[in-house]
C-alpha positions as CSV (number, residue, x, y, z in Angstrom):
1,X,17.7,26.7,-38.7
2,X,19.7,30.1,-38.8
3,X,22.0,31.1,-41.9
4,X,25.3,29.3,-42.6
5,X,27.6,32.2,-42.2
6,X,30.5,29.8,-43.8
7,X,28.0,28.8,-46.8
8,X,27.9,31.1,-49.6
9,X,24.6,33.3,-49.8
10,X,22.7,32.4,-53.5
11,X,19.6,33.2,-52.6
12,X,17.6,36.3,-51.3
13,X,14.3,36.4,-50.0
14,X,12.6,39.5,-51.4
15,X,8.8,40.7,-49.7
16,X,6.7,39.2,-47.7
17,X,7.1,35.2,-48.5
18,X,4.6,32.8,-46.4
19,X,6.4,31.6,-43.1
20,X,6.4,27.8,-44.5
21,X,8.3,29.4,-47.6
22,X,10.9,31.1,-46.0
23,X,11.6,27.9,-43.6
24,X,12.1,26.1,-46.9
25,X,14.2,28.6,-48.3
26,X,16.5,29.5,-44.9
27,X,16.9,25.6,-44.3
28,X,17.9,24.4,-47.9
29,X,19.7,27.7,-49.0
30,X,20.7,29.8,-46.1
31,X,18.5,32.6,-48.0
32,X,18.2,35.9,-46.1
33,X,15.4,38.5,-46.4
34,X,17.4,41.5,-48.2
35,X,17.6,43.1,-45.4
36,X,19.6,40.8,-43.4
37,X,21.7,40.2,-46.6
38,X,24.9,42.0,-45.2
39,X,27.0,41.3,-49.1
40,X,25.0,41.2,-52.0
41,X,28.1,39.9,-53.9
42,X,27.4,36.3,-55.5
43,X,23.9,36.2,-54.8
44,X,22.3,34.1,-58.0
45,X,18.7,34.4,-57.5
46,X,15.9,36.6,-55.8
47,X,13.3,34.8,-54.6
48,X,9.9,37.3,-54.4
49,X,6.8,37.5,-52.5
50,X,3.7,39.8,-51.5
51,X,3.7,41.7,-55.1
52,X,7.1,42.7,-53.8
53,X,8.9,45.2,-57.1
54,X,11.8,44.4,-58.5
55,X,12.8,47.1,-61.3
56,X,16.0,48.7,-62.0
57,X,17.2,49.9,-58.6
58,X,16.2,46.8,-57.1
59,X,18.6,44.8,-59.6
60,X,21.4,47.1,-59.4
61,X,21.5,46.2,-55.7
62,X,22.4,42.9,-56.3
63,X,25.1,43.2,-58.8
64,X,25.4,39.2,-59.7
65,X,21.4,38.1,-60.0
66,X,20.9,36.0,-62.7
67,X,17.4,34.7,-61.6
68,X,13.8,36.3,-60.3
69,X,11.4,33.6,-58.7
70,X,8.3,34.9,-57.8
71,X,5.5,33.5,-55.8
72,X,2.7,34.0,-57.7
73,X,1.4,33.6,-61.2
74,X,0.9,37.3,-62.2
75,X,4.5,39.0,-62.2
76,X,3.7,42.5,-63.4
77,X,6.0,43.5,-59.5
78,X,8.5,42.4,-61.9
79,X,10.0,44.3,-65.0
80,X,10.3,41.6,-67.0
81,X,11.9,43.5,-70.0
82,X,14.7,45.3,-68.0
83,X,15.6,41.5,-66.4
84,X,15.4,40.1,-69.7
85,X,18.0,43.3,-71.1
86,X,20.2,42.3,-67.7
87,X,20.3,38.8,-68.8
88,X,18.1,38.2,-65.6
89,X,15.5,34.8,-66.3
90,X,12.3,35.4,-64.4
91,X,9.8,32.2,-63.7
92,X,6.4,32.5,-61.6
93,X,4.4,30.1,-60.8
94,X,1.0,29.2,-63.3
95,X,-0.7,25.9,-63.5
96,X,-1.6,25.3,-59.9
97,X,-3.6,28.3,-58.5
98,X,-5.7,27.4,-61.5
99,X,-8.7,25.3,-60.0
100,X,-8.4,27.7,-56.7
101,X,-9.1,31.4,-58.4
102,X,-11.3,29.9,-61.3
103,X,-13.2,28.5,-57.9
104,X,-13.5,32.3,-56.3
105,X,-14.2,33.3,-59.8
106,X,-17.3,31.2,-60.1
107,X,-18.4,31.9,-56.0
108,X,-18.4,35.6,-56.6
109,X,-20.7,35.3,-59.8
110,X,-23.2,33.5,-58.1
111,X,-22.8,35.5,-55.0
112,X,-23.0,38.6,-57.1
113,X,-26.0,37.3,-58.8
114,X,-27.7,35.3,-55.7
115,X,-26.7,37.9,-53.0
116,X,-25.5,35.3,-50.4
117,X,-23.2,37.6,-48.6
118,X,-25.4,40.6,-48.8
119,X,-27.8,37.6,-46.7
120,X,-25.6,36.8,-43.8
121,X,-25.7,40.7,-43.5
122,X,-28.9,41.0,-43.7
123,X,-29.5,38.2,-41.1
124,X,-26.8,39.2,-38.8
125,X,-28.0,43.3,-38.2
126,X,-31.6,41.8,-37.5
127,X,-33.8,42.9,-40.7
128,X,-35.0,39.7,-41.2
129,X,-36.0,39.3,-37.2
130,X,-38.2,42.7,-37.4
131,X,-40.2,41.0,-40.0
132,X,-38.1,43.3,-43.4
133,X,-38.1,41.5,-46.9
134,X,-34.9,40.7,-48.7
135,X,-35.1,41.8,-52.0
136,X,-35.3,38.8,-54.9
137,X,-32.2,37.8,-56.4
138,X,-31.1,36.8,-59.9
139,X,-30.5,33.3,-61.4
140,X,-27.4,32.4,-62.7
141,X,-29.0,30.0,-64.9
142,X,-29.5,31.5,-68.0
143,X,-27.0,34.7,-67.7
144,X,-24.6,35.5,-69.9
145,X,-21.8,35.8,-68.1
146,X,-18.8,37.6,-70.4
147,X,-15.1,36.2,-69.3
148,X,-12.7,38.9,-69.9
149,X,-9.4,36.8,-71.0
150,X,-9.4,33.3,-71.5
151,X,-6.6,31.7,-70.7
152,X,-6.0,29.0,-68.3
153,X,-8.1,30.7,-65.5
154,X,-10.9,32.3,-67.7
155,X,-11.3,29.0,-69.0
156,X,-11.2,26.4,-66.2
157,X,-14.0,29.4,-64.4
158,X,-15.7,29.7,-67.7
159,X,-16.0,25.8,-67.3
160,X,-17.7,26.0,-64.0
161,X,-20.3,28.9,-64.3
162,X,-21.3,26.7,-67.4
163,X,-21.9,23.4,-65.3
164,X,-24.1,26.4,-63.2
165,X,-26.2,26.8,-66.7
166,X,-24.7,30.0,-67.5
167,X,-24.3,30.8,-71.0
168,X,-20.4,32.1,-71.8
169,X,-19.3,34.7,-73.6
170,X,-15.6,35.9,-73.9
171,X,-12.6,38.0,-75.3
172,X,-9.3,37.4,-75.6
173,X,-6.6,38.6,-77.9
174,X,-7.9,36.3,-80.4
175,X,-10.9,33.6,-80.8
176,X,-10.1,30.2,-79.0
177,X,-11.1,26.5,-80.1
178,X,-13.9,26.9,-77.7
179,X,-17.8,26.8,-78.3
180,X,-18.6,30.0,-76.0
181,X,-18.8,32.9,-77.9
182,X,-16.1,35.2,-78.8
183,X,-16.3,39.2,-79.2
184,X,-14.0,40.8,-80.3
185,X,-13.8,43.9,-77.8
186,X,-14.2,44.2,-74.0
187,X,-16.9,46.4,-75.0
188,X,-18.5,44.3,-77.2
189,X,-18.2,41.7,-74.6
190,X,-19.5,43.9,-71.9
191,X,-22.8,44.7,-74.2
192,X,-23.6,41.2,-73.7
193,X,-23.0,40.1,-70.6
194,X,-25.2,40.1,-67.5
195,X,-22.0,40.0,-65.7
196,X,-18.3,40.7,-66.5
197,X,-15.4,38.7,-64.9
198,X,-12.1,40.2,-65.4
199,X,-9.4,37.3,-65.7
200,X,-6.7,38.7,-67.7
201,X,-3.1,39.6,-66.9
202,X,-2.1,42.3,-65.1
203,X,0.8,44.9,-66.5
204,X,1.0,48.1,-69.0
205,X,-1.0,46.3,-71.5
206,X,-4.0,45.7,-69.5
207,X,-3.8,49.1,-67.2
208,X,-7.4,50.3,-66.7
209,X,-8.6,48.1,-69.6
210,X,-12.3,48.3,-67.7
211,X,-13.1,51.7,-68.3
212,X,-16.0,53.9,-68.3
213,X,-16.8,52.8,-71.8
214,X,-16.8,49.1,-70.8
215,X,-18.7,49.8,-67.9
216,X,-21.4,52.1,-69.6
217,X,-21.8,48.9,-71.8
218,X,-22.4,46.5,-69.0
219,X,-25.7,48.9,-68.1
220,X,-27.7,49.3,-65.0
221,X,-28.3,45.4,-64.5
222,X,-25.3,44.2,-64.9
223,X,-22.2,43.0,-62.5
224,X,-18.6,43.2,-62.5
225,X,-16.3,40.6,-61.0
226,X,-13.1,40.6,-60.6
227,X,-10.1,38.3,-59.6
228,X,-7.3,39.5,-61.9
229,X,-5.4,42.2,-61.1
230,X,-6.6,46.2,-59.4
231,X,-5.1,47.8,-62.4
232,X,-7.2,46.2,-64.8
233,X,-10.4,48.4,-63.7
234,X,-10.5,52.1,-63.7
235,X,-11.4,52.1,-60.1
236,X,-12.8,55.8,-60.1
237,X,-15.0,55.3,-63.2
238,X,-16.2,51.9,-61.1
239,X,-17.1,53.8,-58.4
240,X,-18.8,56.6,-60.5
241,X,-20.9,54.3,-62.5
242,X,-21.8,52.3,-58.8
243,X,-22.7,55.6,-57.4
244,X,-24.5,56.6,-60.6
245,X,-26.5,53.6,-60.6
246,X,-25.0,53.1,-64.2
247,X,-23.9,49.2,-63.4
248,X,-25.7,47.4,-60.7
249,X,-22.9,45.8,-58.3
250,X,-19.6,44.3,-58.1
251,X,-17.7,41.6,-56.9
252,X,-13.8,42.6,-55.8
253,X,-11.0,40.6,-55.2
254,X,-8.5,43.0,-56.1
255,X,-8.0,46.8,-56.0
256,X,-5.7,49.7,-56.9
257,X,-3.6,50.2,-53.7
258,X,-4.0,46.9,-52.2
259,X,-5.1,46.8,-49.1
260,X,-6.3,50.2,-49.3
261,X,-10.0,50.5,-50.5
262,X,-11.4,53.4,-51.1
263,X,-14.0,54.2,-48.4
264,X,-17.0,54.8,-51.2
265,X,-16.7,51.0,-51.7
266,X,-16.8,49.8,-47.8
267,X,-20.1,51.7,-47.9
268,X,-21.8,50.3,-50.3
269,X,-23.7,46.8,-50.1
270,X,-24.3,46.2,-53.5
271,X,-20.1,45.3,-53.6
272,X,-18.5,42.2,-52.3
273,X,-15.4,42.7,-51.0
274,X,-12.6,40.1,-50.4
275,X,-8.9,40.6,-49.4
276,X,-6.9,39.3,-52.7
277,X,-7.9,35.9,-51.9
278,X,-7.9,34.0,-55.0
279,X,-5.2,31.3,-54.5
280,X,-5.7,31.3,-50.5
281,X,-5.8,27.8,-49.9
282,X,-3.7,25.7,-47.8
283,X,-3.2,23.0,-50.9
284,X,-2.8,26.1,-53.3
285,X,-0.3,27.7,-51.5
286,X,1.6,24.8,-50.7
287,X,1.6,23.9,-54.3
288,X,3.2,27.2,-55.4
289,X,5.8,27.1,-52.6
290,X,6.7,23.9,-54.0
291,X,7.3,25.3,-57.2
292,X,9.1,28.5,-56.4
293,X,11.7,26.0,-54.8
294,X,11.9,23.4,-57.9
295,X,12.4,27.0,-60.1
296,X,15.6,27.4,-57.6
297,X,17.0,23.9,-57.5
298,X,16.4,24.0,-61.5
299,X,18.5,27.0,-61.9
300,X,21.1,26.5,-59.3
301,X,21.5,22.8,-60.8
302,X,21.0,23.7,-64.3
303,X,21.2,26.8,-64.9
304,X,17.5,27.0,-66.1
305,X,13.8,27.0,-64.8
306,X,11.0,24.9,-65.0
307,X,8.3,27.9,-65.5
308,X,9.8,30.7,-67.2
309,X,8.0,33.9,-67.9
310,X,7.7,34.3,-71.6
């Protein structure tokens, strides 16, 4: 179903929204991508996918927004603070890529620590047909395994490497109800952790949060993991302390200049490397579709959303 030309344009589709999505969107709101949006007059809401940024010059283009819905949980694309000066309300969409990322969380630790996809390559060039020996791997039983921001995803993966017989360790901005044990610095955390999972937001506040001191801290046998955001890691000092033999591998879901990686880490096979998969599931996806479209029908309806940022 094509645009309405005689219905009113509300909505905007900014980035690169799933193709289900912008069905949804074009058939219930006759929403345009912005570049087919030939009057930005009277358009209510901007609807935004694929870490697509909004900021200044993409709100002065449309002179009447009153709404950001983004597609996705983390909304540092967005600046929040210059919407919320605008009078712009911003929603994303938390709660149900929980169970999905705290899944790849908990996969990458044990792969980190088990080294089942540096297996499959090791089958698959032949080593183990000409008779080579794959080097012993770690239990995750019994590691400490330090969860770097504990909110709704730190816990619910915090929750599974446990049930794995991992002992957990974590920091947040403050100590939690929990019975893991709290530090109260990423450094502190990283001391004691046989691997690090980074689960916190991404944004100004968490920029390169991971840094050489952190990683210095996790020492030669320990892993990093993480699913949170590329910012959150100094990626150079990651690679220095890989190359360096400081730290002893990684697990990546998410980089710097996504979906550039830097060639140092393709080359190395103590890294796993995934494409910023996290919430990738069919049901997942689905879900958050779902709820970018119940954040529009709440606002167009009622003026409000039903998950605002903030």
């Amino acid at each position: 179903m094509t645009p309405d030309a005689q219905r009113p344009v509300r909505v905007v589709q900014l980035g690169g929204l799933m193709p289900f999505v912008r069905q949804w969107l074009t058939e219930r709101y006759a929403a345009p991508a912005r570049a087919d949006l030939a009057d930005p007059t009277g358009v209510d809401v901007a609807v935004v996918g694929g870490g697509a940024k909004v900021g200044p010059a993409e709100m002065d283009a449309l002179p009447d927004l009153r709404a950001i819905v983004n597609f996705g949980v983390g909304h540092d694309n967005i600046d929040v603070p210059e919407a919320t000066r605008r009078g712009v309300v911003v929603s994303n969409t938390p709660h149900v890529l929980t169970d999905a990322v705290a899944d790849l969380a908990a996969v990458l630790v044990v792969d980190v620590l088990r080294g089942v996809t540096a297996a499959d390559r090791f089958v698959r060039s032949g080593a183990w047909a000409r008779g080579e020996k794959m080097p012993l791997a770690r239990d995750v039983r019994g590691a400490v395994v330090g969860v770097l921001g504990l909110g709704r995803i730190g816990t619910a993966a915090a929750a599974r490497l446990e049930a794995f017989g991992a002992e957990v360790h974590y920091h947040s901005r403050s100590a939690k109800d929990v019975a893991w044990t709290y530090h109260p610095s990423p450094v502190e955390l990283a001391r004691a952790s046989d691997v690090l999972v980074v689960l916190t937001p991404g944004g100004a506040g968490t920029e390169r949060l991971v840094d050489a001191d952190v990683l210095d801290a996790l020492g030669a046998d320990g892993y990093l993991v993480n699913v949170a955001r590329g910012s959150v890691v100094d990626e150079d000092a990651l690679l220095a302390a890989l190359e360096q033999g400081r730290i002893a591998g990684a697990g990546l879901d998410v980089f710097a200049d996504e979906p550039h990686v830097p060639v140092a880490l393709l080359q190395r096979d103590d890294v796993v490397l995934l494409p910023h998969v996290g919430s990738a599931t069919t049901q997942t996806r689905e879900a958050m579709g779902r709820l970018v479209l119940d954040n529009v029908d709440a606002f167009l309806e009622r003026g409000e959303l039903v998950t605002p940022v903030g």
